[in-house]
Backbone as ProteinMPNN parsed JSONL, in Angstrom:
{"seq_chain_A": "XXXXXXXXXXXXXXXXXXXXXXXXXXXXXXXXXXXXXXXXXXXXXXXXXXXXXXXXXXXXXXXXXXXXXXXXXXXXXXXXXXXXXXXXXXXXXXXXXXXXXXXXXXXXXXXXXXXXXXXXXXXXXXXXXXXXXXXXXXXXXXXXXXXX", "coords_chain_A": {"N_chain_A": [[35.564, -35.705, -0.027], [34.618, -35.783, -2.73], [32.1, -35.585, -2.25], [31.749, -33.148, -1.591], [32.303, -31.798, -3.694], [30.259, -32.318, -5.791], [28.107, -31.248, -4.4], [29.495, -28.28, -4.5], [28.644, -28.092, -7.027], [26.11, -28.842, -7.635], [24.432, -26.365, -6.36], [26.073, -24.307, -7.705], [24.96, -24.942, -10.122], [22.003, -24.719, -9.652], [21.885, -21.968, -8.412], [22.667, -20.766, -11.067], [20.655, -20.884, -12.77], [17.951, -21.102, -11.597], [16.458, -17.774, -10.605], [17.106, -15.651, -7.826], [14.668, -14.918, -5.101], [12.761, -12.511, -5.754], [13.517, -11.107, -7.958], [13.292, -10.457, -11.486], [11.021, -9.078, -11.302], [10.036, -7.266, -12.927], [10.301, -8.669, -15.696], [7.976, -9.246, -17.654], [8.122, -6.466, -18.785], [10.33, -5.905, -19.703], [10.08, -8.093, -21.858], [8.058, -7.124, -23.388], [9.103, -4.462, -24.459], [10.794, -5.35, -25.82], [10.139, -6.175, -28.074], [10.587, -3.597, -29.705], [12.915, -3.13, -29.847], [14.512, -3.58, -31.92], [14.76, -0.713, -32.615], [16.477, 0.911, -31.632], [19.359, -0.095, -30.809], [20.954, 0.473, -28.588], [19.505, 2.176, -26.742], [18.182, 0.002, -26.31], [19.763, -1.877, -24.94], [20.832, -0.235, -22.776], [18.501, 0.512, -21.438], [17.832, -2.316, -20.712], [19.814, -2.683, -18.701], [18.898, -0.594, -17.058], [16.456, -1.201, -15.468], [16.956, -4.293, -14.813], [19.138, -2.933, -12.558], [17.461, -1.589, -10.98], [15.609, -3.348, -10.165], [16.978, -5.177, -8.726], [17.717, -3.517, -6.476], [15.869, -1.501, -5.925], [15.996, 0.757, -6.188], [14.872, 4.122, -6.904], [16.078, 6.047, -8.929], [16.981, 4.564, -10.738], [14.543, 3.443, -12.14], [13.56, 5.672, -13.378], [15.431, 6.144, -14.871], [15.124, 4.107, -16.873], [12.497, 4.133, -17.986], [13.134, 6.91, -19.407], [14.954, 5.635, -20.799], [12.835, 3.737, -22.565], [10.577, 5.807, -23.525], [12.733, 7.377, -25.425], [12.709, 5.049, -26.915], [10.781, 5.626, -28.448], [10.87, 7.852, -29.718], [12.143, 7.069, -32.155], [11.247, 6.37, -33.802], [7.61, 7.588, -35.231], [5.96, 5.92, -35.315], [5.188, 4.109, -33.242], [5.439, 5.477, -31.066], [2.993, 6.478, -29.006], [2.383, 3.707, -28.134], [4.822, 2.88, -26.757], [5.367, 5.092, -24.713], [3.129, 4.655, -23.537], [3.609, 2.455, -22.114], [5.832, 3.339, -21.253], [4.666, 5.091, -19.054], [2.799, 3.186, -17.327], [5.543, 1.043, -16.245], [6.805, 3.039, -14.837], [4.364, 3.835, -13.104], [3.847, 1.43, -11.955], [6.107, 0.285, -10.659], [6.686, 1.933, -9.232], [4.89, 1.786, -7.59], [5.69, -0.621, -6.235], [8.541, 0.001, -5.347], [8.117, 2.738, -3.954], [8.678, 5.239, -3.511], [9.74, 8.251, -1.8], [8.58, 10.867, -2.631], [6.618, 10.719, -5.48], [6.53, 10.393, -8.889], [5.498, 9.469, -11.063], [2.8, 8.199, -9.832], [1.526, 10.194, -8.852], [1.131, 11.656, -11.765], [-0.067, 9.818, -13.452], [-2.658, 8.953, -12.253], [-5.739, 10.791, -12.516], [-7.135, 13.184, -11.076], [-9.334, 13.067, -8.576], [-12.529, 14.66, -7.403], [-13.378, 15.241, -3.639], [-15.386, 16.346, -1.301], [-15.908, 17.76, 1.35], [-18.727, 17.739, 3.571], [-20.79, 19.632, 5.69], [-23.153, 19.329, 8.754], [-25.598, 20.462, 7.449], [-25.826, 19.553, 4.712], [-24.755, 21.668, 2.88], [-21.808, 22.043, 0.901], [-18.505, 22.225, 2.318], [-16.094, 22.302, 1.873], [-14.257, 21.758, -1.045], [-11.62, 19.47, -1.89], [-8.965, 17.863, -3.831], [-8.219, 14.754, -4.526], [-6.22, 11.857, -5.712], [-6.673, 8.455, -6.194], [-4.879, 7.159, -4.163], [-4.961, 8.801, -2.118], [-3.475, 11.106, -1.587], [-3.205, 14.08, -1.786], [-3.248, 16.506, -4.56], [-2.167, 19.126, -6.885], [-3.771, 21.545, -6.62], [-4.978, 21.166, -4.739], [-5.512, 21.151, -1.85], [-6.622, 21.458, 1.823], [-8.68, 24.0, 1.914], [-8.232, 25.345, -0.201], [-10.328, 25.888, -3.364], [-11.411, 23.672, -6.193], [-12.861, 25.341, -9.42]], "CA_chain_A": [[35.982, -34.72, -1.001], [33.998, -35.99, -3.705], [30.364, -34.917, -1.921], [31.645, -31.349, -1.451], [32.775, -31.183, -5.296], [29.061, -32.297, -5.789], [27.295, -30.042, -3.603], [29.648, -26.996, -5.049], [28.309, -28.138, -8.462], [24.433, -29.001, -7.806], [25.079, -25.214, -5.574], [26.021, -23.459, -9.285], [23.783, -24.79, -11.09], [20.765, -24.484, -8.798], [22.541, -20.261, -8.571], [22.19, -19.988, -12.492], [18.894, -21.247, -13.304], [17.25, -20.652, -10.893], [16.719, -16.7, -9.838], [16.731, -15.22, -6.718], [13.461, -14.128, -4.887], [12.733, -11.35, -5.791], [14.395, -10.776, -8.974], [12.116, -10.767, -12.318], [9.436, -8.524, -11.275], [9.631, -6.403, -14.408], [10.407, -9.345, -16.752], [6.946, -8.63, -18.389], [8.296, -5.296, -19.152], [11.657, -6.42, -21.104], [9.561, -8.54, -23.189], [6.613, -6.128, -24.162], [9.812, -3.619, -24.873], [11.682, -6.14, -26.742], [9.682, -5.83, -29.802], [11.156, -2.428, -29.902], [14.595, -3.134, -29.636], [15.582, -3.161, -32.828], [14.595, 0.768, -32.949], [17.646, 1.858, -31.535], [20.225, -1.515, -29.854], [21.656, 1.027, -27.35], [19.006, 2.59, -25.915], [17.607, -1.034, -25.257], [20.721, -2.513, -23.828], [20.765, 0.939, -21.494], [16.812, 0.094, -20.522], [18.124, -3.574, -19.911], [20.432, -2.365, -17.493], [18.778, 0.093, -15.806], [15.412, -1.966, -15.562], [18.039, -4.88, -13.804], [19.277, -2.428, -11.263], [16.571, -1.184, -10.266], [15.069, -4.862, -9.737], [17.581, -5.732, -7.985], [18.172, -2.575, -5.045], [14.808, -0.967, -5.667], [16.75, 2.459, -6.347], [14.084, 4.562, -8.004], [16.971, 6.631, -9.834], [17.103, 3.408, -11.647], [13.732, 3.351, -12.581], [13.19, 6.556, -13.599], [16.13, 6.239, -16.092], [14.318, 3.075, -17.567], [11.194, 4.875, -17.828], [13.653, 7.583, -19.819], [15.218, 4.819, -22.488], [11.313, 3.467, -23.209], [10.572, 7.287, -24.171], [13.603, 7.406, -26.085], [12.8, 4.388, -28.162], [9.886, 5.675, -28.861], [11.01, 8.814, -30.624], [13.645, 6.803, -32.42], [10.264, 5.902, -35.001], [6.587, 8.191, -34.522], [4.785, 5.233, -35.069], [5.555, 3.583, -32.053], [5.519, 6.454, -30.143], [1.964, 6.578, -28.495], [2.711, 2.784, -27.298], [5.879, 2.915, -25.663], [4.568, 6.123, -23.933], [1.804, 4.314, -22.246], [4.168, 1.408, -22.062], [6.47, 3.796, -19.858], [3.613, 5.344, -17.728], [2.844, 1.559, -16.565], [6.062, 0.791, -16.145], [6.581, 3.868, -13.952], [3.205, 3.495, -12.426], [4.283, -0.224, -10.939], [7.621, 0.451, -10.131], [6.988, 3.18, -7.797], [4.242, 1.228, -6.176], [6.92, -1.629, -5.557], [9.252, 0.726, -4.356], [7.432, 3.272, -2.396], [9.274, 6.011, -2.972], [8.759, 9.424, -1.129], [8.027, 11.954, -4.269], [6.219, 9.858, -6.698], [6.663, 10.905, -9.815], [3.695, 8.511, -11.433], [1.802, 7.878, -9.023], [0.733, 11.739, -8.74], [0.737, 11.746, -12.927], [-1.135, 9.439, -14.024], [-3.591, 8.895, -12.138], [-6.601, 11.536, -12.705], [-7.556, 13.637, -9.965], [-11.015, 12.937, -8.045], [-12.81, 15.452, -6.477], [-13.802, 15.007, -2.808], [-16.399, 17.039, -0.939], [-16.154, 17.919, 2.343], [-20.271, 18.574, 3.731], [-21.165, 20.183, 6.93], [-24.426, 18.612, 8.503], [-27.024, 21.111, 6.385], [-25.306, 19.78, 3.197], [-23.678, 22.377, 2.303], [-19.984, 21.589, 1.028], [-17.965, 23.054, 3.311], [-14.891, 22.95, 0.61], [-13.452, 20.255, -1.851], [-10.056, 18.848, -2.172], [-8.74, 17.065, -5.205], [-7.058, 13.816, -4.028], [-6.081, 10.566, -6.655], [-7.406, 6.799, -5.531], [-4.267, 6.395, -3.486], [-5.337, 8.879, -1.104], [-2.323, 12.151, -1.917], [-4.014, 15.723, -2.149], [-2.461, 17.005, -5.6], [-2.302, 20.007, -7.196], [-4.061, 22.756, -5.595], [-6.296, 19.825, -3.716], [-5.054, 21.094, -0.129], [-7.333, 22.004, 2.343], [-8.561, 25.946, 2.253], [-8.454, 26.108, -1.452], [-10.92, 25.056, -3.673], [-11.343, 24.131, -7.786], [-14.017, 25.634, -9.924]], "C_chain_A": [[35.069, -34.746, -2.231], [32.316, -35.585, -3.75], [30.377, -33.608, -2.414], [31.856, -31.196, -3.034], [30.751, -31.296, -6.013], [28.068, -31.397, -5.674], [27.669, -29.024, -4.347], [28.707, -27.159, -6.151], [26.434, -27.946, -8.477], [24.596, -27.176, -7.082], [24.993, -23.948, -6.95], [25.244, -23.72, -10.15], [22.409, -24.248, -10.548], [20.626, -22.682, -8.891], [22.169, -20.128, -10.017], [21.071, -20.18, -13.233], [17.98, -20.918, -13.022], [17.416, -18.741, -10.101], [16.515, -16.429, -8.347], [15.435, -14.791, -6.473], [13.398, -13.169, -5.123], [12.84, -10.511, -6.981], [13.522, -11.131, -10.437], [11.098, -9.849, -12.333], [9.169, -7.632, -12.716], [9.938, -7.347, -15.453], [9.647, -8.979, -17.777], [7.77, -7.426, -19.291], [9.225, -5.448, -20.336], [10.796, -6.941, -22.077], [8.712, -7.995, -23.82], [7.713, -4.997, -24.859], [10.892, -3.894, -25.776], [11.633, -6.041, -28.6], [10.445, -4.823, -30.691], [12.356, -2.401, -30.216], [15.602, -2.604, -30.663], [15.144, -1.183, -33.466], [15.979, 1.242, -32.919], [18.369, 0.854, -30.001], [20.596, -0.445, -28.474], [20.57, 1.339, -26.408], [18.599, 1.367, -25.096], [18.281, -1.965, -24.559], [20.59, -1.25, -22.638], [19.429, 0.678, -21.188], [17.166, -1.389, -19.824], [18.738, -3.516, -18.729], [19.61, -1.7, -16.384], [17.307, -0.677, -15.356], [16.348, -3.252, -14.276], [18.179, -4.373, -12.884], [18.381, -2.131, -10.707], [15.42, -2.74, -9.825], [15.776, -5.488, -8.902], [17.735, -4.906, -6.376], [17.217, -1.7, -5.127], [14.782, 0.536, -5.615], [15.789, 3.064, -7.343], [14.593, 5.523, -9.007], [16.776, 5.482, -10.839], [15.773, 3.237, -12.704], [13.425, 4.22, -13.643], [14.215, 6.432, -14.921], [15.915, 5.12, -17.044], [12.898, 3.368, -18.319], [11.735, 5.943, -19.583], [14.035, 6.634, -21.519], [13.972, 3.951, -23.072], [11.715, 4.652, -23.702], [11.452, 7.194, -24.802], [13.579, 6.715, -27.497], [11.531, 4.886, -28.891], [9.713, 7.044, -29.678], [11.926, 8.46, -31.69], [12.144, 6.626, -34.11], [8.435, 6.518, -34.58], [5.551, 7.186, -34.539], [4.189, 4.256, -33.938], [5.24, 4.796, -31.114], [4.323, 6.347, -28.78], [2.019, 5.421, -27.258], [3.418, 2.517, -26.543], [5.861, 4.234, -24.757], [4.138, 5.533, -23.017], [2.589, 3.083, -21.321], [5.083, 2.2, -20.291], [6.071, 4.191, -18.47], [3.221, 3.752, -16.948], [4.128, 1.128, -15.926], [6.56, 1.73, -14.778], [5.583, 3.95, -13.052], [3.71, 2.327, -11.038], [5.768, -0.108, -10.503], [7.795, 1.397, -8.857], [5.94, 2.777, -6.659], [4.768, 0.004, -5.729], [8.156, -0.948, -4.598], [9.006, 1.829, -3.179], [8.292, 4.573, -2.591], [8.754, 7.347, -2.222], [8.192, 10.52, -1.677], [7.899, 11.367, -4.854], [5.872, 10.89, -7.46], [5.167, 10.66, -11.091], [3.174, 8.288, -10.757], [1.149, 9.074, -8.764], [0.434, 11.983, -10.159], [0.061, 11.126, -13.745], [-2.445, 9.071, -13.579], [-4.659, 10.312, -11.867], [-6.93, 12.061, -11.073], [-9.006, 13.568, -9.64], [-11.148, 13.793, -7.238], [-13.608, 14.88, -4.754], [-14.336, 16.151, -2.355], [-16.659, 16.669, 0.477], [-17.784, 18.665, 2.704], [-20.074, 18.486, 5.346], [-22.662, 19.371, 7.505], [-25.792, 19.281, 7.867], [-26.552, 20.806, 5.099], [-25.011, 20.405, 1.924], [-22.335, 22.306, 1.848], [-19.681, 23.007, 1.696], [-16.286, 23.394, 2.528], [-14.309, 21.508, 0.081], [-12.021, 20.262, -2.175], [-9.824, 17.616, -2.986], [-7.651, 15.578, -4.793], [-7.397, 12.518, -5.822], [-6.538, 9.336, -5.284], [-6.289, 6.492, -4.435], [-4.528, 7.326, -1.974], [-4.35, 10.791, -0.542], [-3.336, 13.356, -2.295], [-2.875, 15.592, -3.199], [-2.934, 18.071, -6.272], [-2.957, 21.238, -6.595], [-5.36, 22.544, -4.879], [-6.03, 20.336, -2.512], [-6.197, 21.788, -0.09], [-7.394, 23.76, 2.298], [-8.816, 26.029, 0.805], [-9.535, 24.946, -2.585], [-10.972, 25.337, -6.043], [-12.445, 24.537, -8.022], [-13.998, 24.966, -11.605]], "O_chain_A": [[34.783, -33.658, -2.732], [31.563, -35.372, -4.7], [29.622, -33.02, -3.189], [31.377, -30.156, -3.486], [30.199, -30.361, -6.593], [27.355, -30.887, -6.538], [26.771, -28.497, -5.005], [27.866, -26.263, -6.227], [25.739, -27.165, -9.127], [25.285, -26.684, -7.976], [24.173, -23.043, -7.11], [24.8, -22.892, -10.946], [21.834, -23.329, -11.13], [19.613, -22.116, -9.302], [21.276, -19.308, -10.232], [20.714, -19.578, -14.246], [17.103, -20.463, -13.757], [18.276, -18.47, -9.262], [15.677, -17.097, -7.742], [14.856, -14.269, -7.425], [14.29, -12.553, -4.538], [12.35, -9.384, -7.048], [13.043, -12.265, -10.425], [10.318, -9.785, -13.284], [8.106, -7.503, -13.323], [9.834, -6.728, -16.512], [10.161, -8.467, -18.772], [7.971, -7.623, -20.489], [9.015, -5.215, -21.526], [10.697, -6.336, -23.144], [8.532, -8.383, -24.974], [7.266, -4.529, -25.906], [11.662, -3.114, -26.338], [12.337, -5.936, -29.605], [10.829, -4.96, -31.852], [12.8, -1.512, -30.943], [16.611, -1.898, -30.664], [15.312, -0.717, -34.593], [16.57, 1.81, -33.836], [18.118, 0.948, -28.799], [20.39, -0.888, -27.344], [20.626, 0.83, -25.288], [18.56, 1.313, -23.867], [17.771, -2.745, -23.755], [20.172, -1.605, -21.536], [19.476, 0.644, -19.958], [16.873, -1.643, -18.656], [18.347, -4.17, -17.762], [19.568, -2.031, -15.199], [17.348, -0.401, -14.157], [16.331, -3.042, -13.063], [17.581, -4.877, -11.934], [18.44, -2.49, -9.531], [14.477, -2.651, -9.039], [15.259, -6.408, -8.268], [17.842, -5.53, -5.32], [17.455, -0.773, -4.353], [13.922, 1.305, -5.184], [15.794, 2.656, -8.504], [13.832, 5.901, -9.898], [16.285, 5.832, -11.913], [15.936, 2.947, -13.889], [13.063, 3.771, -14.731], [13.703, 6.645, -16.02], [16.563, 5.184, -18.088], [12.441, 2.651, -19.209], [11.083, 5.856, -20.624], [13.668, 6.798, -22.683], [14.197, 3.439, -24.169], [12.818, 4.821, -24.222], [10.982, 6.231, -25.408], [13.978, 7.107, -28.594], [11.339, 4.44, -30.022], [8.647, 7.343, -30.217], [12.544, 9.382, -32.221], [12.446, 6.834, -35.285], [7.917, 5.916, -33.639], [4.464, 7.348, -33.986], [3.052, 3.799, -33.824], [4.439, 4.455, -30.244], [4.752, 6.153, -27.643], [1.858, 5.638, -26.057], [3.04, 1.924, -25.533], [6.711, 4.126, -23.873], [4.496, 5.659, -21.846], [2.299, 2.804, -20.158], [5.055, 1.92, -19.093], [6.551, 3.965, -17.359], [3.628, 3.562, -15.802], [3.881, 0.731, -14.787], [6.688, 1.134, -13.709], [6.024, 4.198, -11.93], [3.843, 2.404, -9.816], [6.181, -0.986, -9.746], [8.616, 1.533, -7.95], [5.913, 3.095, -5.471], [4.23, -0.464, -4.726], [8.55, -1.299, -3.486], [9.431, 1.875, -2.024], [8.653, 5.0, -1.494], [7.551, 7.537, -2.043], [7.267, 11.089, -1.096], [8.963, 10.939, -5.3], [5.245, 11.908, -7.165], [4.321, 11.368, -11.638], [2.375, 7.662, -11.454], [-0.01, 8.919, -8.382], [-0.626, 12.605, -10.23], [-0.439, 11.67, -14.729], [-3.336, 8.873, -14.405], [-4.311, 10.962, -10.882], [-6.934, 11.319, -10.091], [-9.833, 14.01, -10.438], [-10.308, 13.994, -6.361], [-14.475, 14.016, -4.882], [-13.886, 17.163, -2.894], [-17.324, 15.709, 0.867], [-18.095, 19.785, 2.298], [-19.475, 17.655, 6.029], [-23.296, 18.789, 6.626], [-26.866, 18.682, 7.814], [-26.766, 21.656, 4.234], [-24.979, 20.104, 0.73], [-21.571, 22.625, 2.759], [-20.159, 24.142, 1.7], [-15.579, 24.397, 2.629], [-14.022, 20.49, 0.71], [-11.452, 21.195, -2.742], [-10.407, 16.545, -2.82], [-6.422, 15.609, -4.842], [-8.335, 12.446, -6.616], [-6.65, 9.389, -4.059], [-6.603, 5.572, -3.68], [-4.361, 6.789, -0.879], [-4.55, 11.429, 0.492], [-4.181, 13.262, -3.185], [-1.86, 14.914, -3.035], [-4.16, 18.127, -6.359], [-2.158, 21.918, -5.95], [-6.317, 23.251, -4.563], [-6.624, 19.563, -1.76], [-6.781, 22.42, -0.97], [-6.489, 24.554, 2.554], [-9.687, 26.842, 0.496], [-9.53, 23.716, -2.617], [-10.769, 26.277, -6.812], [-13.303, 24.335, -7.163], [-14.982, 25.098, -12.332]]}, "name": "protein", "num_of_chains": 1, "seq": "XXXXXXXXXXXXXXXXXXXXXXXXXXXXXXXXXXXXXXXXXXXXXXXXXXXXXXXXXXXXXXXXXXXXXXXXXXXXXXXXXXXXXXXXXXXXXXXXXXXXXXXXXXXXXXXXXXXXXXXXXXXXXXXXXXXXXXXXXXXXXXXXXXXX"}
């Protein structure tokens, strides 16, 4: 009787100290957004949360509304503004390439569009399409139409 009271105990502590795999990946983020906090307490308990859920079940609703209370704090004072901006695009950026979702929201906005150049063998382009580094035609990148 006296092992198992043991075990439960080493068991709970080992559970609250230690996190789960997995769990943390945006830590960084809380603390670079922490600074901020005292802009406006609510919004950054509502970023704490939704930042959490979405670390935990990889729900990109979650993200996206984390993404939302950055921006938020960052109108709460204009001098801040610029930083927690870029702060959110990163944050959005890495979050959606952890989760994967199927309409990326950042992953089609911030990164810059590169032109590609389809050539024929007399090197002629034969027509260009606008894809980003990950490899996504965007904007009016599809085959058939071309930018000038």
């Amino acid at each position: 009787m006296n092992i198992l009271v043991w075990m439960l105990l080493l068991v709970l502590v080992l559970w609250t100290f230690f996190p789960r795999p997995g769990a943390g990946r945006f830590r960084a983020f809380e603390e670079q957004v922490h600074k901020y906090s005292g802009l406006d307490p609510n919004e950054w308990k509502s970023f704490l949360t939704e930042i959490r859920e979405f670390d935990k079940g990889l729900a990109v609703g979650h993200l996206y509304q984390a993404v939302e209370h950055v921006r938020n704090l960052g109108l709460m004072n204009t001098n801040f503004t610029d930083e927690l901006n870029s702060l959110a695009d990163r944050l959005g950026y890495e979050g959606e390439l952890v989760a994967g979702p199927k309409r990326p929201k950042f992953l089609n906005e911030v990164i810059p569009d590169q032109p590609f150049t389809y050539y024929l063998n007399d090197s002629k382009p034969m027509d260009t399409i606008y894809v980003n580094p990950t490899g996504i035609a965007v904007g009016n990148g599809f085959v058939g139409r071309t930018r000038s």
